[in-house]
GUNU-699727 format. One record per residue (C-alpha): residue number from 1; x, y, z. Coordinates in steps of 0.2 Angstrom, whole numbers, plus 5000, padded with zeros to 4 digits. Layout:
BEGIN
PT   k    x    y    z
PT NUM    X    Y    Z
...
//
This chain:
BEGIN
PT   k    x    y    z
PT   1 5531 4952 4576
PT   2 5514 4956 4584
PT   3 5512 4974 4594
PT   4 5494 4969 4600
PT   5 5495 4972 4618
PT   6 5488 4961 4631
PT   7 5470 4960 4633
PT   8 5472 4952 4649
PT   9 5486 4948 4664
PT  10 5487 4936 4678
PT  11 5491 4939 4694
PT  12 5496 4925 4707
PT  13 5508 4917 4718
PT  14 5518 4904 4705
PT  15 5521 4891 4718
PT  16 5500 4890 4724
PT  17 5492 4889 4705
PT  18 5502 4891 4691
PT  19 5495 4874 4684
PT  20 5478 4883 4685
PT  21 5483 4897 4678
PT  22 5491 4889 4664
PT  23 5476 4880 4660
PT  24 5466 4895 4658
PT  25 5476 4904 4647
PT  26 5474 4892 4635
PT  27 5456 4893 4636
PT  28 5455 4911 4634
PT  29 5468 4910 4621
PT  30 5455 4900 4612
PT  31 5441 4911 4612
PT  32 5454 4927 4606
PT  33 5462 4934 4621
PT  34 5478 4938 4622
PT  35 5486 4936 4639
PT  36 5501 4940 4647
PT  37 5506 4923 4661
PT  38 5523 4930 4667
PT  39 5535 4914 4664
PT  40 5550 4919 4672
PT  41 5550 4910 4689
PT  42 5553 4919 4704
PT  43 5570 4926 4707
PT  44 5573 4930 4690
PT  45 5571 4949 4682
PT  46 5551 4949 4680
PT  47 5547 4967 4689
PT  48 5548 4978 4673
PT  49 5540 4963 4661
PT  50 5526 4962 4673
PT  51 5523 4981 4676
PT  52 5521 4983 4658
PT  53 5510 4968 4654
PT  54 5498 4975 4668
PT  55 5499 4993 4660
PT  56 5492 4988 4643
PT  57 5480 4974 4648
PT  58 5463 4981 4647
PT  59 5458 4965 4663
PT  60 5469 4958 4675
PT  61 5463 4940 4682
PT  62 5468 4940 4698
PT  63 5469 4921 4706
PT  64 5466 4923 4724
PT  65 5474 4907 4732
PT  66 5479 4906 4750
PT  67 5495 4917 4753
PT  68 5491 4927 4737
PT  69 5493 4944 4742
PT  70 5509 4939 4755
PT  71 5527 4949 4750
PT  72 5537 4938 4740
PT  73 5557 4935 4738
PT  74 5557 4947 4723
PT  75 5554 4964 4718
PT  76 5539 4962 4713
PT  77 5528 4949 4721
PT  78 5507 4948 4720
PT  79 5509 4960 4735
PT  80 5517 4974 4724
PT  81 5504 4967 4710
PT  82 5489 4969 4722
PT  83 5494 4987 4728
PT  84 5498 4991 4707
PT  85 5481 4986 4703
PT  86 5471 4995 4717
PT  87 5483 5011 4714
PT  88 5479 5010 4694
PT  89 5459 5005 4697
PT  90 5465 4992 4685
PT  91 5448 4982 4680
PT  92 5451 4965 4687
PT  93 5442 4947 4687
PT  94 5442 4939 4704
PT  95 5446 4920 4708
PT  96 5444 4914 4725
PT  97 5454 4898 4728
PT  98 5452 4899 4747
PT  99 5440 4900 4760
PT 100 5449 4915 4768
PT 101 5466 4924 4763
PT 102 5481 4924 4777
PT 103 5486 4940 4770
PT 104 5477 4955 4781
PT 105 5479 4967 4767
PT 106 5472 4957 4755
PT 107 5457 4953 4763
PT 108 5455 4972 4764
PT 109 5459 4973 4745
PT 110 5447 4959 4741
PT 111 5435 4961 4755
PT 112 5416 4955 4753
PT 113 5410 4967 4743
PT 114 5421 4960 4725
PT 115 5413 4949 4716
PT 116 5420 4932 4714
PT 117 5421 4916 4704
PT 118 5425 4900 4714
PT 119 5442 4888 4708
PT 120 5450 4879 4722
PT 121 5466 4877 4718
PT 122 5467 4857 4711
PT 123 5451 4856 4706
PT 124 5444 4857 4687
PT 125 5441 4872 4679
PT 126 5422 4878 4682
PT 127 5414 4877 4666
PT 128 5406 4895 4666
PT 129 5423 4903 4670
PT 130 5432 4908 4654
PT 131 5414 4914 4646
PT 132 5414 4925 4662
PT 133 5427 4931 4658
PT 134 5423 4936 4643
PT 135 5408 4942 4647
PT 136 5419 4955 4658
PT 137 5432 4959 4648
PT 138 5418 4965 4633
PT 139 5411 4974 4648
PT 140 5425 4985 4650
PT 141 5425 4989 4631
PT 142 5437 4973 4625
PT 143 5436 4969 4607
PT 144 5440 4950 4603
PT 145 5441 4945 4584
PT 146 5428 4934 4579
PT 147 5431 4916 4580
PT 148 5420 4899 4580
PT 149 5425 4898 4599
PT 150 5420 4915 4603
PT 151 5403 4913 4593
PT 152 5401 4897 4603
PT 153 5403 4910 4619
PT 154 5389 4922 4612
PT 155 5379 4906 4609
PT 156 5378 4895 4624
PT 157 5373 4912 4634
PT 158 5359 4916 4620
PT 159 5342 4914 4625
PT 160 5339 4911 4605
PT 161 5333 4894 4603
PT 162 5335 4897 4584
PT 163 5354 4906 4586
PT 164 5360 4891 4594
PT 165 5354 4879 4584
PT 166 5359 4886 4567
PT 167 5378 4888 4577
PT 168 5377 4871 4583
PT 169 5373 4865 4563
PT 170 5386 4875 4555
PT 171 5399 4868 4569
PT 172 5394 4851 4566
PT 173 5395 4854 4547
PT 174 5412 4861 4550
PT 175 5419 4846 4559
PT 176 5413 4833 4546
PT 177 5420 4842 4531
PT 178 5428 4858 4534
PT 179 5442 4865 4522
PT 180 5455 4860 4531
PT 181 5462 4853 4550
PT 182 5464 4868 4558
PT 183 5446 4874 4552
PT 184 5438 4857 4559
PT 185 5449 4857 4576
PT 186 5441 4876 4579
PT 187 5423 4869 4574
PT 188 5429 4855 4587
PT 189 5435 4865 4604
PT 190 5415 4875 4597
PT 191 5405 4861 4600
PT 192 5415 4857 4616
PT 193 5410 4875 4624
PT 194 5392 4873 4617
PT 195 5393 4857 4626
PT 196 5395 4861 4643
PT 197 5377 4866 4643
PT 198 5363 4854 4647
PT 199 5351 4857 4632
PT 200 5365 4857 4620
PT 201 5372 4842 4622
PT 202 5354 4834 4618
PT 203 5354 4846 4604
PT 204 5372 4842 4598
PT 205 5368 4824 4599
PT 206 5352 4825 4589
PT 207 5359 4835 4576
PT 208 5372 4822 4570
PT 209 5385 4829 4581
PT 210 5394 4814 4587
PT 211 5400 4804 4572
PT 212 5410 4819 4566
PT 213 5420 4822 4582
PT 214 5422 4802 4585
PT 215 5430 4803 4568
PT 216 5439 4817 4571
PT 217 5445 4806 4585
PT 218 5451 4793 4573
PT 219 5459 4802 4559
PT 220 5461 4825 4566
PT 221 5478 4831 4569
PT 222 5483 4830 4588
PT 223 5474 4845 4592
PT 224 5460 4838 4582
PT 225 5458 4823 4590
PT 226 5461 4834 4607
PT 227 5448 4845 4606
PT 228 5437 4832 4598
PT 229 5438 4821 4614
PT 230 5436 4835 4626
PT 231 5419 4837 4616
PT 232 5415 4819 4618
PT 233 5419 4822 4636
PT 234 5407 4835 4640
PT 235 5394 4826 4628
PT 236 5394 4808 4638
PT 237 5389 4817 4654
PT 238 5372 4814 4647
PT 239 5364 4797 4651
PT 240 5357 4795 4632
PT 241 5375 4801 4622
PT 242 5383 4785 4633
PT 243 5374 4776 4623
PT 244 5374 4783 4606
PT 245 5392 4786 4606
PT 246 5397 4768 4610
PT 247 5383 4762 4596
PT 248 5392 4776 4584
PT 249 5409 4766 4586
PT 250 5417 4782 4599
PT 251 5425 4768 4615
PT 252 5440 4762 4601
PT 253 5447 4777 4593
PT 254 5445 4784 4614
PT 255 5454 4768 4619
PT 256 5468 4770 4605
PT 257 5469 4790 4611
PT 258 5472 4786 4628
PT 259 5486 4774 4620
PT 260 5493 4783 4609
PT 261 5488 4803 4609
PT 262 5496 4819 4616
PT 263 5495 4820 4634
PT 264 5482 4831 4633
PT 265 5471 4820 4623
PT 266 5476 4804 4636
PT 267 5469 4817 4648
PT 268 5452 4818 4640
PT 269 5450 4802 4630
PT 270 5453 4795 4648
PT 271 5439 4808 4655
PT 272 5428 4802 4642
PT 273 5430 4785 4645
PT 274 5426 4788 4661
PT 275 5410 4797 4657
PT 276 5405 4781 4646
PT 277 5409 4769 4658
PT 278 5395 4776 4671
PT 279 5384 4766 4656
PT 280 5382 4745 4664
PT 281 5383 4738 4645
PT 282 5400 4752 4640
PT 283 5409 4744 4656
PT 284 5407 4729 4647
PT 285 5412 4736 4630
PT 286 5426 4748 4637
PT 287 5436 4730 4644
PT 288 5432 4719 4628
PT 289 5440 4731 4615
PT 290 5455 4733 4627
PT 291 5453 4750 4636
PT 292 5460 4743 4653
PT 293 5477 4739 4649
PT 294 5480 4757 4644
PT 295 5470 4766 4658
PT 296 5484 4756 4668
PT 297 5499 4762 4657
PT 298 5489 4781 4660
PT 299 5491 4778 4681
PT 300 5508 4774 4679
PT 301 5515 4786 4667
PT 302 5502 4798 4664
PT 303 5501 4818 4668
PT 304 5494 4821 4684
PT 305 5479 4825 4677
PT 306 5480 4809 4666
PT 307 5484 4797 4680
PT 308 5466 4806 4690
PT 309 5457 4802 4676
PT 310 5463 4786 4672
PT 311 5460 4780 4690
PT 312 5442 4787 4690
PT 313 5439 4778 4671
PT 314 5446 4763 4682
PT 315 5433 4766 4696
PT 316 5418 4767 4686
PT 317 5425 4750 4675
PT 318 5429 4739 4693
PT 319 5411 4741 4698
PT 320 5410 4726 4686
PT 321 5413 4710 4695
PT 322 5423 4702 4679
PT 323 5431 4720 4679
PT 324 5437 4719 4696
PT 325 5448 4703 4689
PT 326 5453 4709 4676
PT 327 5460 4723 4683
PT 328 5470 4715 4696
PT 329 5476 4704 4679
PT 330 5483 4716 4672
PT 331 5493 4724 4685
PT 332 5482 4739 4690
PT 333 5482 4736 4708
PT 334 5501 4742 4708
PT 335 5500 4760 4700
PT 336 5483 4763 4710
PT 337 5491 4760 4726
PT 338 5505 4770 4720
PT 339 5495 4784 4715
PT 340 5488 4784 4733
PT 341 5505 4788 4741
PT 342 5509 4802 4727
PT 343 5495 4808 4716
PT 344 5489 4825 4718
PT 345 5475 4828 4730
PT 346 5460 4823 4716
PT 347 5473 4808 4710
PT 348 5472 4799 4728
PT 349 5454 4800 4729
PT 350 5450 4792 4714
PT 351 5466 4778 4716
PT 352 5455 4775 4734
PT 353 5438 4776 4726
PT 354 5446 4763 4715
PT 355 5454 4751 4729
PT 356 5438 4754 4738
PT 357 5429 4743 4723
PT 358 5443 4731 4719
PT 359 5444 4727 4736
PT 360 5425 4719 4736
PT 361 5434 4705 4726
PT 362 5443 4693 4740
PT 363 5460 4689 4728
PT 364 5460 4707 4727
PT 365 5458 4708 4747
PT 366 5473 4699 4749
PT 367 5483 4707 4733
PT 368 5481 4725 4740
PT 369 5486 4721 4757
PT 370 5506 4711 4749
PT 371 5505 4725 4740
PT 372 5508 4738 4751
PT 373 5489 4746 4749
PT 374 5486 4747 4766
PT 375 5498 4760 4773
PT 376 5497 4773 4760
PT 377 5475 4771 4763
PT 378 5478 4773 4783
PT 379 5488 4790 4778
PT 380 5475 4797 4766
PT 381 5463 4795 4780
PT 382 5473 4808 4792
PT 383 5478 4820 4778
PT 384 5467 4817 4760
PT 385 5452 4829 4755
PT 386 5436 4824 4765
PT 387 5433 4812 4749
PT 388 5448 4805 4750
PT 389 5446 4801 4768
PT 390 5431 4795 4765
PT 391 5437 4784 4750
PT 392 5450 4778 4760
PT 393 5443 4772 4774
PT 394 5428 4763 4765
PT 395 5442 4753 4755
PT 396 5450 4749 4772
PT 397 5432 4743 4779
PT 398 5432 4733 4763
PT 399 5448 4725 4764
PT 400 5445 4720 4783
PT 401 5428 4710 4778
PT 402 5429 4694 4781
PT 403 5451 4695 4781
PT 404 5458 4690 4800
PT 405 5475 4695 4791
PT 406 5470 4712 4784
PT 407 5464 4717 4802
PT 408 5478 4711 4810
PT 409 5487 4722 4798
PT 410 5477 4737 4797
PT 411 5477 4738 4817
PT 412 5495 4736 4815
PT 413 5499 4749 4807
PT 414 5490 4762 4815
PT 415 5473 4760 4806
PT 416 5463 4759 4823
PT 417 5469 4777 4828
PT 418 5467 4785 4812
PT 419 5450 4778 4809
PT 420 5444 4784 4827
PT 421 5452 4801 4823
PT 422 5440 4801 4808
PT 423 5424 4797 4816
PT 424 5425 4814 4825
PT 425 5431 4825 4812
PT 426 5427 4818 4798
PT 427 5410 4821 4785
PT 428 5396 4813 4788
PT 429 5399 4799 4775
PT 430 5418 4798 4781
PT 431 5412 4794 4797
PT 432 5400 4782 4794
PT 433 5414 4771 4782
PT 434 5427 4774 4798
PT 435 5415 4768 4808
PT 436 5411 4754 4799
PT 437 5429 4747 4796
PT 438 5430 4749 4816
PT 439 5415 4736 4820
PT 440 5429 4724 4809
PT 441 5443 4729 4821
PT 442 5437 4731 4837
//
């Protein structure tokens, strides 16, 4: 068994961002940190597991979410944490998940003057963040064994042209005919961090990079294929990789992925289709080879970071007037509507943003409302994120156009109140959709 201490700890409140901190674990993991997540849940004996993981680990990532900071249940809560760190002079990384912390003495702790990064809690991980990391833990004098990832690190911050191309080659050769899975899935989750930078994924693309992670899509182990489509996904951010990915053959093995992969890999080959489907001719392509039917399936029984994405592929596909049928077809009206009443906050938006499109189609109009589609969209408009509100109440302004029923409905059930409420407080834009759906009801 391993005696290689930690080279990093976490520090949060379980119940506010565990799922974030999960998440970035596993990237640091991946670029050859070991890190110390404490996973005994409050409540059980943690205090001395936890004292002694913050002892040896050379950084402590703090994740500063609303109450973190506030005495806990146990012994040895984030306040005990925060007092252990300060006390030590423990080197620390700072993650602001909150506009202002409710704790007094952690505002003093982590006042102004520290130096942030900015994660709000349910949101995607910022791309810069685990390089950042990095970047501090080497700065405190951190050693990290050499990996393709963590070249990929040291790369996509080079201001080397020809370093970064002779990486982005050898990765690129890697995933086409490395020695073995693990080897190309590595070269993979490589490509994937050199991706999240603008230059490179033109660089990636004309390199000859997208065939060999479409095919590790098809044929890599379920990592492979994970790490492969989360490449794909950064890649068909990019206006020009749309197209060539969906010329190379990349919307099918994405589609049988989102059917059949890991739940990480539905979470990304979902994401990627979504990326895609910004492109008017991959809407097109995305339905014909079947990719609707289980971006549904995703809605209903995904992770919560599956059923978000698969309901923002489903956004970008129903702005498609054939789409729009077909979606409603195939019984996607149903799990969108339910992902409005109990999806996390991103999940809600993108079900609205969906319903806001779908409901351009008059069948759908009427199919939204038996459904039940209209109550859980009035709520979203008192307590969704400002985009949710704003979603939700230009899918109600759509589902009154040109409906006496739908009014009558959405006034009865309180629609007229909540939309007033939103034209003065909402945003700009969320006012101006509550506004408009008023015109219809007044």
């Amino acid at each position: 068994m391993s005696t290689r201490p930690y080279d990093a700890a976490f520090s949060l409140r379980f119940g506010e961002s565990m799922k974030e901190a999960e998440l970035l674990k596993k990237e640091l993991e991946k670029l050859g940190l070991k890190v110390f997540l404490c996973s005994v849940m409050p409540g059980g004996k943690l205090d001395k597991e936890i004292i002694n993981a913050f002892d040896e680990a050379k950084l402590i990532v703090i994740f500063g979410s609303l109450t973190y900071g506030t005495e806990g249940t146990t012994k040895f809560s984030s306040s005990e944490e925060l007092v252990f760190i300060m006390e030590e002079e423990k080197p620390f990384y700072l993650i602001k998940m909150c506009d202002r912390f409710k704790e007094a003495s952690t505002r003093f702790y982590l006042n102004k003057n520290v130096m942030y990064d900015v994660w709000m809690v349910g949101t995607p991980m910022p791309d810069k963040l685990p390089s950042g990391i990095i970047d501090k833990f080497k700065s405190i004098g951190g050693d990290i064994t050499s990996s393709m990832a963590t070249m990929a690190v040291s790369s996509s911050t080079s201001s080397n042209k020809d370093d970064r191309l002779g990486k982005i080659e050898k990765m690129i050769q890697v995933v086409k005919d490395g020695s073995n899975a693990e080897e190309k899935t590595e070269a993979a989750g490589a490509l994937r961090i050199l991706a999240r930078d603008a230059e490179n994924k033109k660089k990636i693309a004309a390199l000859g990079g997208l065939k060999p992670l479409i095919q590790l899509v098809k044929d890599g182990t379920a990592e492979g294929k994970q790490e492969a489509a989360c490449a794909l996904c950064s890649l068909s951010v990019n206006a020009e990789n749309q197209k060539k990915i969906a010329s190379l053959g990349g919307i099918e093995p994405l589609i049988q992925l989102t059917n059949d992969g890991s739940a990480e890999g539905k979470e990304y080959a979902a994401l990627a289709l979504n990326n895609l489907a910004v492109n008017a001719e991959n809407k097109k392509k995305i339905a014909s080879l079947g990719g609707i039917e289980p971006l549904i399936q995703l809605t209903k029984d995904g992770t919560a970071e599956g059923k978000k994405n698969a309901a923002w592929a489903l956004c970008n596909l129903s702005m498609n007037a054939e789409n729009k049928k077909k979606i409603a077809d195939l019984g996607g009206l149903e799990p969108l509507i339910q992902l409005v009443y109990d999806g996390n906050a991103e999940g809600k938006k993108n079900a609205a943003m969906a319903l806001r499109n779908l409901a351009v189609n008059a069948e759908n109009q009427k199919k939204i409302a038996s459904l039940g589609g209209i109550e859980p969209l009035i709520q979203l408009t008192k307590d969704g994120t400002a985009e949710g509100k704003e979603n939700a109440a230009a899918a109600l302004w759509n589902l009154a156009a040109n409906n006496a029923e739908n009014q009558k409905k959405i006034a009865s059930l309180g629609g007229i109140e909540a939309l007033t409420q939103l034209t003065k407080d909402g945003n700009a834009e969320a006012k101006k959709m509550a506004a408009g759906a008023l015109t219809l009801l007044n």
